[in-house]
N, C-alpha and C positions, 0 to 999 in steps of 0.2 A: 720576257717578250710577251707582249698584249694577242690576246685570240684575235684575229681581223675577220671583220664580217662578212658574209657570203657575200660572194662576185667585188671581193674587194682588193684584188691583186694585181698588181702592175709587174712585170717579168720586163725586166732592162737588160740589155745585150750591149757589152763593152763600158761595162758599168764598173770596173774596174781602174777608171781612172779619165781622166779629163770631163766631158761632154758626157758622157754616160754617167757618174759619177754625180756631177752636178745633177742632171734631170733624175736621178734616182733619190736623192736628197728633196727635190721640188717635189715630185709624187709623195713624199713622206710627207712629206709639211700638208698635202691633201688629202692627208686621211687613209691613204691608200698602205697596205702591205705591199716589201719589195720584195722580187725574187733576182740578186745580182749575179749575174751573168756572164759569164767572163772565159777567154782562154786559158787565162791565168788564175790557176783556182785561190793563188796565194794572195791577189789584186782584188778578188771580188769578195773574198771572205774579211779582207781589210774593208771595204767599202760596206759590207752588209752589218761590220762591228761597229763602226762609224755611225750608222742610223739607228742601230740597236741601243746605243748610247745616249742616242737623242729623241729613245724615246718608238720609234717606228721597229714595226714587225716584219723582222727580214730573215733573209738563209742566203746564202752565194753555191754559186752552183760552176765549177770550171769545165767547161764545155765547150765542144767542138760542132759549133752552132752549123757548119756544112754537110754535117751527117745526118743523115734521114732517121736513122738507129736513134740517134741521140738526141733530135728531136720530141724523137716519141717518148724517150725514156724520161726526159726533164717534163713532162706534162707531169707524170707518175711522180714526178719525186717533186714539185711545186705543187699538186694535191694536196700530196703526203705534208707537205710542211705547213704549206698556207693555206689552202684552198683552191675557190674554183679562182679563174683568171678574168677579170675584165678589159684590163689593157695591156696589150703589145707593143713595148717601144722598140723596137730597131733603129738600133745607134750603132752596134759594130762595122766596121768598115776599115779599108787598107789601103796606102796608094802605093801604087811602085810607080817610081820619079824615072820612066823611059819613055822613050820615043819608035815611033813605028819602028825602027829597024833595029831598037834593041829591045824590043819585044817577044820572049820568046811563047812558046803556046802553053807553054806550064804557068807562067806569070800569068798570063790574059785568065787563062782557066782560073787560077785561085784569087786571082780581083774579083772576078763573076761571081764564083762561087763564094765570096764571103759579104760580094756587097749587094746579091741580087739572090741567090739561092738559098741566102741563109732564112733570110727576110720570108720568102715562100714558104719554104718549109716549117718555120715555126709559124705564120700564120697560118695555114693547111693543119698544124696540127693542134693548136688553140683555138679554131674556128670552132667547136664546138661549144666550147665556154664563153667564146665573146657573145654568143649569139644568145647561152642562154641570158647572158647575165643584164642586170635594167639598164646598163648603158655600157653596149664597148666599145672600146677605142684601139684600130689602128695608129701608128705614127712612124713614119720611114725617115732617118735621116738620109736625106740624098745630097745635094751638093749643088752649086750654081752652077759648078762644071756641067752638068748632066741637063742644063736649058740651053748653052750658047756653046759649048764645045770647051774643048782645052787640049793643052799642047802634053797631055799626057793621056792617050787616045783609048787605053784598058780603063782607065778611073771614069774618065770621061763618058765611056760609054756605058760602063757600070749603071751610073746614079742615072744617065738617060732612062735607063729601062728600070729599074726603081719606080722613075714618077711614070712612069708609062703601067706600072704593074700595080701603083697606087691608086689609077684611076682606074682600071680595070677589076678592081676588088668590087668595088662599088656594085657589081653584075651578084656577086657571089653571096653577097651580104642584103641585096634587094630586100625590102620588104623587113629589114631588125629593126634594131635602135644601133647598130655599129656603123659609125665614121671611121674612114681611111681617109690619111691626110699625110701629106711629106712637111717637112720642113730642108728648106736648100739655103745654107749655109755659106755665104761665101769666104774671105781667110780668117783666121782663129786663133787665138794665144792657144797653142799646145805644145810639148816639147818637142814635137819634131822641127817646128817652123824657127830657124835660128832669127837672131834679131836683124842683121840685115836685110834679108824678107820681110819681114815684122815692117820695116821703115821702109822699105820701098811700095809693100802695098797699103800701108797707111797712106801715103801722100796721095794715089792714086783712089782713095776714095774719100766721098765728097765731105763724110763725117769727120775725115779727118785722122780715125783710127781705125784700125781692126777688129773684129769680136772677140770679146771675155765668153767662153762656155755660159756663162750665166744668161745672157743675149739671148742667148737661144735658147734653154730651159724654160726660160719666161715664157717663149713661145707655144713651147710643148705642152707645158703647163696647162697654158690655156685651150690649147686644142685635147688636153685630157677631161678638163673638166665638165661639168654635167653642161655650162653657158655657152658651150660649142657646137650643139646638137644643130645649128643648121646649117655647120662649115661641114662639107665633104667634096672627097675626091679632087681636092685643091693644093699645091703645093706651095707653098713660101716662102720666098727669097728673103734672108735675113744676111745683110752685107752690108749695109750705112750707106746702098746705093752705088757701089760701086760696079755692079754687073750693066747697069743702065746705060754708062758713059764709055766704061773702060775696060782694059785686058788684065788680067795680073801679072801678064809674061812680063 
């Protein structure tokens, strides 16, 4: 494994496997050291072997990105391995497929807490190193559910406060070189999404098809890189257009 250069670290959440997995590979290809990040300690030390392979300076870390504890402890142990940190991607995220009245307060609590608390607290605790370092980067995965609603009202409103908490960074970060920036995603080849889904919101968007994770990588990518520096507090709908015309319901 190659030494990576000061403020040369990228820490990816739900890097493990799909969308996370993808943009952890694309930050390798830029030079960048990964720290993969994952519930699954078994999922992210597959994913951080996978770039060590190819070359890229990485460690996996299985973590329970909700905990404040554990937060703090992964700063210490991403030191320890890589160094200091310049970019924060937050890609982990969870949907539970109910509706207001099968909604219980335990479900609504750990959507929040995985798609909007997680994100806080490890920016809150990385914000030291983003700020020292000559360029950092925020990146929230949020969701296009979280601009026009959806009929699954905990996710829904998750990624709403996401891009709400992705513009509001901007206050905290005044006066660095760090961008906060979302990326909103709308449906996606992953294995939860079975193919009748798949075909029914293909048709309903104008492209034609759905998102490959790579779709959106691309985008991260770019809003990682140094050519970004005048994109902030902006969020991006990446869908082939289909939030503009149509529902997914």
């Amino acid at each position: 494994m190659t030494t990576p250069t000061e403020s040369s670290v990228a820490v990816v959440t739900g890097a493990g496997g799909g969308l996370g997995a993808v943009t952890a590979a694309v930050l390798g290809d830029l030079g960048l050291a990964v720290a993969c990040v994952d519930i699954d300690q078994v999922a992210a030390e597959r994913a951080a072997t996978e770039l060590s392979d190819h070359g890229v300076a990485s460690a996996a870390y299985g973590v329970d990105i909700t905990s404040e504890s554990a937060a703090q402890s992964l700063v210490e142990a991403v030191h320890a391995d890589l160094g200091q940190v310049s970019h924060l991607v937050n890609i982990a995220g969870i949907l539970r497929r109910t509706h207001l009245a099968d909604t219980d307060a335990a479900s609504w609590r750990q959507v929040m807490d995985v798609n909007v608390t997680a994100p806080f607290l490890l920016t809150q605790a990385f914000a030291g190193d983003l700020r020292a370092a000559e360029y950092g980067r925020v990146i929230n995965c949020a969701s296009f559910a979280g601009t026009r609603g959806y009929e699954y009202p905990a996710y829904a409103a998750s990624k709403a406060a996401l891009i709400n908490l992705t513009s509001s960074l901007l206050f905290d970060f005044w006066g660095t070189t760090v961008t906060v920036n979302a990326v909103a995603p709308g449906a996606m080849v992953t294995p939860m999404l079975d193919r009748p889904a798949a075909e029914r919101m293909a048709a309903k968007t104008p492209t034609g098809r759905i998102l490959d994770p790579e779709d959106v990588a691309a985008v991260i990518g770019f809003l990682a890189g140094r050519s970004s520096r005048g994109v902030n507090g902006t969020t991006t709908v990446i869908d082939g257009g289909a939030s503009l015309l149509f529902s997914y319901r």
